[in-house]
C-alpha positions as CSV (number, residue, x, y, z in Angstrom):
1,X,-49.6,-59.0,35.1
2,X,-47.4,-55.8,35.3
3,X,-46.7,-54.3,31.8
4,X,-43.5,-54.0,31.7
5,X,-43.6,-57.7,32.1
6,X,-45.9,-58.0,29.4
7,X,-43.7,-55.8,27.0
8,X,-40.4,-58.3,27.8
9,X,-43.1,-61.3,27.3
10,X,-43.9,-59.8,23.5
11,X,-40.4,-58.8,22.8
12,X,-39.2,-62.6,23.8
13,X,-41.6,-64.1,21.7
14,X,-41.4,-61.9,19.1
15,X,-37.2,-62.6,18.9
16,X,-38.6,-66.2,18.9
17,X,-41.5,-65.9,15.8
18,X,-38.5,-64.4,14.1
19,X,-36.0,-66.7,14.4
20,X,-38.5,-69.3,13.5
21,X,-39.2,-67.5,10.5
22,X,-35.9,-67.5,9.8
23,X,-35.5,-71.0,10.5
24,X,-38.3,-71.9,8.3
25,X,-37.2,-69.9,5.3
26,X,-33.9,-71.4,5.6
27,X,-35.0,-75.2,5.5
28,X,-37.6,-74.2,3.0
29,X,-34.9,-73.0,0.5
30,X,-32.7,-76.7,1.5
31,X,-29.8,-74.6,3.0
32,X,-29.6,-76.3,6.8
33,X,-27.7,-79.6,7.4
34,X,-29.9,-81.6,10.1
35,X,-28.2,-81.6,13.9
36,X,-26.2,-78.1,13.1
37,X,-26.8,-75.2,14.0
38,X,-28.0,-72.6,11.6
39,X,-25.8,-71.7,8.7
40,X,-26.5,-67.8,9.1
41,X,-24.8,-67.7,12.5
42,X,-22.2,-70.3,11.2
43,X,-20.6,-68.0,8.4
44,X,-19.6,-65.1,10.4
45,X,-17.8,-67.5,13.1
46,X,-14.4,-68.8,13.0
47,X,-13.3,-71.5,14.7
48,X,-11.2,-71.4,17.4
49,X,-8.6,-74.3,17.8
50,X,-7.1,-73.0,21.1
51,X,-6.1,-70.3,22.9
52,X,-2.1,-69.0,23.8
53,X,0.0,-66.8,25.0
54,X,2.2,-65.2,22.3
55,X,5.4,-65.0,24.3
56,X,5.3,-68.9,24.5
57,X,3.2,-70.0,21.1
58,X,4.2,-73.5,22.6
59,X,1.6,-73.9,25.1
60,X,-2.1,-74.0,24.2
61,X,-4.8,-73.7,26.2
62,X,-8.8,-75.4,25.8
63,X,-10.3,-71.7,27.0
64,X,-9.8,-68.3,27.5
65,X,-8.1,-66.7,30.4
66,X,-5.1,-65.2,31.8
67,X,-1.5,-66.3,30.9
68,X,0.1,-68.4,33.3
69,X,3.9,-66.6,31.9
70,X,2.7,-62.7,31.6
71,X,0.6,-60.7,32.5
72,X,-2.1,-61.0,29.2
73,X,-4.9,-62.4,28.1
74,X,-4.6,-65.1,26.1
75,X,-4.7,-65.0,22.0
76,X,-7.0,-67.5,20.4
77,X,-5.7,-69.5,17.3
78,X,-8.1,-69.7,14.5
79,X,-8.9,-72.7,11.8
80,X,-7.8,-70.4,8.9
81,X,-4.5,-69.0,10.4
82,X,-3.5,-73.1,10.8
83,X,-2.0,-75.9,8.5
84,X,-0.8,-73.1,5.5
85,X,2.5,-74.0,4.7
86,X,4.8,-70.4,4.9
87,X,4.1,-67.3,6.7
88,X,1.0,-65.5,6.7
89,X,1.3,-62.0,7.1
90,X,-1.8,-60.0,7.9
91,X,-2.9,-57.8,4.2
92,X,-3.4,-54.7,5.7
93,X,0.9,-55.3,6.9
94,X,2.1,-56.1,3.4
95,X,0.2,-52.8,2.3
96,X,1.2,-50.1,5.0
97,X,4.8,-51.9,4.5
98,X,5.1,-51.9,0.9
99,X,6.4,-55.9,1.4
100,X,7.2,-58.5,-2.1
101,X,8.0,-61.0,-2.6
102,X,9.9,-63.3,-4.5
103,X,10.7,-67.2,-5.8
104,X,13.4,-68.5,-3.1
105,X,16.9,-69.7,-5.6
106,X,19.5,-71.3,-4.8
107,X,23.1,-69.3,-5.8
108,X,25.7,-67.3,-4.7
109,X,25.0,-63.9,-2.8
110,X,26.0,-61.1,-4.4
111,X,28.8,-58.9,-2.9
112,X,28.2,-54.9,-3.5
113,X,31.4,-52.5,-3.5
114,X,30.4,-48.5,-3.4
115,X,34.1,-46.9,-3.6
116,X,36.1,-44.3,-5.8
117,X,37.4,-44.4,-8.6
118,X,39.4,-42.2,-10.8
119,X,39.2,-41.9,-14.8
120,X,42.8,-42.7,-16.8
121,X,43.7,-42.7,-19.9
122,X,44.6,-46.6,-21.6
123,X,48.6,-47.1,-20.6
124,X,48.4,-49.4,-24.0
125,X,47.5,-46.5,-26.2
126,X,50.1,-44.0,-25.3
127,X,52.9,-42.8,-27.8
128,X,55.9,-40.8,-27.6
129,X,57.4,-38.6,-30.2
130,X,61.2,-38.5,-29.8
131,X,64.3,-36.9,-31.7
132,X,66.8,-39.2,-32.2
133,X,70.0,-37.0,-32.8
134,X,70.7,-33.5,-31.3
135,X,69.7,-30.6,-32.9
136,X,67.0,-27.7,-32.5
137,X,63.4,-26.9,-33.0
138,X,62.7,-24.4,-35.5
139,X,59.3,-24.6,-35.8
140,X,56.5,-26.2,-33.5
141,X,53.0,-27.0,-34.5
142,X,51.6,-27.7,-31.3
143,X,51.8,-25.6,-28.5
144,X,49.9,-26.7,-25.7
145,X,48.5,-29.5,-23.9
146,X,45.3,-31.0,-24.0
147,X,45.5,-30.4,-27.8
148,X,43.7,-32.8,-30.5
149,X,46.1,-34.0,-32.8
150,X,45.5,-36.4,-35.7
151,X,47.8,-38.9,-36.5
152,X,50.1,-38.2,-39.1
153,X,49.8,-34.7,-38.0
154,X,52.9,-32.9,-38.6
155,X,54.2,-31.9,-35.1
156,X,57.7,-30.4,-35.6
157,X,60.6,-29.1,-37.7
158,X,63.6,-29.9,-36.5
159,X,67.3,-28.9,-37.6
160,X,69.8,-31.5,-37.3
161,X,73.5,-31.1,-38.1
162,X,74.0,-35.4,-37.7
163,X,70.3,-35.7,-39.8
164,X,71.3,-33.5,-42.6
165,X,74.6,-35.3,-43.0
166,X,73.7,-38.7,-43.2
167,X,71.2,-37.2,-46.2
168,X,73.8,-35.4,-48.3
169,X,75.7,-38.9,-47.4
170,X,72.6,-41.4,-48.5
171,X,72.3,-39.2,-52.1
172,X,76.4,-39.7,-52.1
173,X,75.8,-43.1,-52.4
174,X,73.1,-43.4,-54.5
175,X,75.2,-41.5,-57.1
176,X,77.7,-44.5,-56.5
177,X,75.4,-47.4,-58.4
178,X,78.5,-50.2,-58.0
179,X,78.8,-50.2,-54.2
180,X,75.7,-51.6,-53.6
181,X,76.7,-51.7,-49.6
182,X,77.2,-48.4,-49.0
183,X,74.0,-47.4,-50.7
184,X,72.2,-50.1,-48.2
185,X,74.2,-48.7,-44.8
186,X,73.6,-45.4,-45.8
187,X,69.8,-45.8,-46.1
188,X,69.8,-47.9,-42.6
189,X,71.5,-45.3,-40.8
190,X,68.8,-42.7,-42.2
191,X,66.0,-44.9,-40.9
192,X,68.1,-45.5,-37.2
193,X,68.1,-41.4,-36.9
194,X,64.2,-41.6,-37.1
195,X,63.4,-40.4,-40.9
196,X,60.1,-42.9,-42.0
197,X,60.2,-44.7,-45.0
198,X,57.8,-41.9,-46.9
199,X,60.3,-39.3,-46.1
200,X,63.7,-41.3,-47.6
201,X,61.9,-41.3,-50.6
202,X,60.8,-37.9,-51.1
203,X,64.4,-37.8,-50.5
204,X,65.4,-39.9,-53.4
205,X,63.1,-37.8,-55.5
206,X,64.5,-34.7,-54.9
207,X,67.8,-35.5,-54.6
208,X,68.6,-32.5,-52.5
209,X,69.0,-33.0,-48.4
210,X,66.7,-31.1,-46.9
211,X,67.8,-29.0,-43.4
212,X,64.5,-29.0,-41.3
213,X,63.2,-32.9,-40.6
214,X,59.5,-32.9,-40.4
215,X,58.2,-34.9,-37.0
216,X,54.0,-36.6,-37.2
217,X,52.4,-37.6,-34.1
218,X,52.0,-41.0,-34.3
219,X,48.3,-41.4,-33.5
220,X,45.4,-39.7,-32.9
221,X,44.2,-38.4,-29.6
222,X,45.6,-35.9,-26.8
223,X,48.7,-33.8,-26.2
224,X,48.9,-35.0,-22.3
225,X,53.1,-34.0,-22.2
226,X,54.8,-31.3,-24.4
227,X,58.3,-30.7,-22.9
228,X,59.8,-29.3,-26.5
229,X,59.7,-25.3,-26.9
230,X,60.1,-23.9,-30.1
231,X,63.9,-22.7,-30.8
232,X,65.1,-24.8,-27.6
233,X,67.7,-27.7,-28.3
234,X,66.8,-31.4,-28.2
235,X,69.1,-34.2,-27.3
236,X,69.1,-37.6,-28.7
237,X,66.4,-39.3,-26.7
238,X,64.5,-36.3,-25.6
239,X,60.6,-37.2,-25.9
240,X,59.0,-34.0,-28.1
241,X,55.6,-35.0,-27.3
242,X,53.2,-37.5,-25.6
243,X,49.9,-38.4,-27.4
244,X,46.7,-40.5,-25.5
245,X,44.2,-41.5,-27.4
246,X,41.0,-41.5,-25.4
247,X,38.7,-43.7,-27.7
248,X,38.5,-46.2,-24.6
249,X,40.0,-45.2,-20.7
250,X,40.4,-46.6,-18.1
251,X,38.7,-46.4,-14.6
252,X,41.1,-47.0,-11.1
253,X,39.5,-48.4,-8.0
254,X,40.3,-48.3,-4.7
255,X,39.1,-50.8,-2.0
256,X,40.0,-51.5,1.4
257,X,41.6,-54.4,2.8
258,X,38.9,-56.8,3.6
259,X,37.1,-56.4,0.4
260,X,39.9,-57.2,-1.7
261,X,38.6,-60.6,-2.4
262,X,35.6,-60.1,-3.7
263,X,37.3,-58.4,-7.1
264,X,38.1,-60.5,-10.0
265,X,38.7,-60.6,-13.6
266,X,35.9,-60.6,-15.3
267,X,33.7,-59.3,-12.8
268,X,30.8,-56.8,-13.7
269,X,30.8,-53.0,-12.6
270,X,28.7,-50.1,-12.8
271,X,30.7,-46.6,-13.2
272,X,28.3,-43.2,-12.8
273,X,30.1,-39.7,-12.9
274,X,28.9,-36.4,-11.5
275,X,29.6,-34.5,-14.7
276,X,26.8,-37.0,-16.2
277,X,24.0,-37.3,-13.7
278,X,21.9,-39.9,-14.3
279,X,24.0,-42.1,-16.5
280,X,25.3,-45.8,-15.9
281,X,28.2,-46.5,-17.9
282,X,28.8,-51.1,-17.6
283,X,32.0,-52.7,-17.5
284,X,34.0,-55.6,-16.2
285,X,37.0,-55.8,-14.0
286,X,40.4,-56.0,-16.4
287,X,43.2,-56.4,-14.5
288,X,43.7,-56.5,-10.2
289,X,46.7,-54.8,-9.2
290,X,49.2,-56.5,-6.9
291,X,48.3,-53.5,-4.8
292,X,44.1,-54.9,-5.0
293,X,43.7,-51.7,-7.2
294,X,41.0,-52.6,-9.5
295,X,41.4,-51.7,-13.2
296,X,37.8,-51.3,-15.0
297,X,37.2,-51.3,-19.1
């Protein structure tokens, strides 16, 4: 016999000694089912259900081969990949994609806005400081805008020809103790031209008119308006001074036309500015403008 036959002869029935060693060990140690085939070849097998061509998972096909529809091979189907309920999505995907996940809910989606808006001061927390009779400014305490005032702060002094004779005529009458009416119309027409109640009795007290009226702000905040100069002339009605107070503001939206809907009272917002990077300031729609201008708190 040639050797080389000899050498296949010894390496076929050594392949064969070993896998009945193998076989032996295995039913020795009760881990073979009688008519299968061994279990060591079984575990690293899947099963195959049927083949298919992924452009048309429809069809299925008992073996391998070409696809009938392109120009592939066909793709088998395993055992594992069947009868899950979902979508399976291969691990090594959901890492390299950084995919989650999340518990399906039923509600209503949620409608995101990015626009601009513009900080305001609160419209209901605006006063006005006005003279009410004509006269001039002979001293100012305030002299520019932007300035913090306190409220109660004294503002102005104001000379007032009308003012200072409706004093000298309020003591007039209080020196008259039986007209009782006089006394009352006097003191009314005092509180008409703008003097507080404080003031008409420091008044009484001194019993001596004084010539400059002393103007307050009437709350605490910011000097946004300050038409009055010191020495000019006022006019009845002229505003001295305009005070905001900025404890709360107000922020103006814009939106366009087709998202106009989607803002409502009540709705939440989130307002960031660039002079405070890195800040979320919350707060809910206040009021909708006929104009769909949305007006946050």
């Amino acid at each position: 016999m040639d050797t080389r036959i000899k050498i296949a002869l010894a390496l076929t029935l050594g392949l064969a000694a070993g896998g009945a060693g193998s076989w032996f060990a295995l039913k020795q140690s009760g881990h073979e089912t009688a008519g299968n085939a061994p279990a060591a070849a079984a575990a690293g097998e899947r099963k195959i259900l049927y083949w298919y061509d992924p452009m048309v998972p429809d069809q299925h096909f008992d073996k391998p081969g070409k696809s009938p529809f392109m120009d592939m091979e066909l793709v088998p189907k395993y055992a594992d990949e069947a009868g899950s309920a979902g979508v399976a999505i291969d691990p090594r995907t959901v890492q390299n994609l950084g995919v989650r996940t999340a518990v399906a809910e039923r509600g209503r989606l949620w409608r995101r806005i990015d626009t601009v808006g513009y900080v305001r001061n609160d419209e209901n927390r605006v006063a006005v400081l006005q003279a009410r009779s004509e006269g001039w400014i002979e001293r100012l305490h305030v002299r520019a805008l932007n300035e913090t005032v306190r409220a109660g702060q004294l503002i102005a002094e104001v000379y007032s020809p009308a003012l200072y004779a409706a004093q000298e005529e309020y003591l007039l009458a209080l020196r008259q103790n039986e007209d009782a009416a006089w006394r009352q119309a006097a003191r009314q027409k005092l509180s008409f031209l703008g003097l507080a109640e404080a003031q008409i009795a420091r008044l009484e007290k001194a019993g001596k008119a004084q010539r400059r009226v002393a103007y307050h702000a009437p709350l605490a905040g910011v000097v946004t308006e300050l038409p009055a100069k010191e020495g000019a002339a006022i006019s009845a009605g002229m505003p001295m001074l305009t005070v905001a107070d900025l404890s709360r503001v107000w922020v103006t939206a814009e939106v366009v036309e087709d998202q106009g809907a989607w803002i409502a009272p009540g709705k939440s917002v989130e307002v960031k500015l660039a002079s405070l990077p890195g800040e979320v300031f919350e707060g809910k729609v206040d009021y909708v403008y006929p104009a769909r201008r949305a007006q946050i708190i």
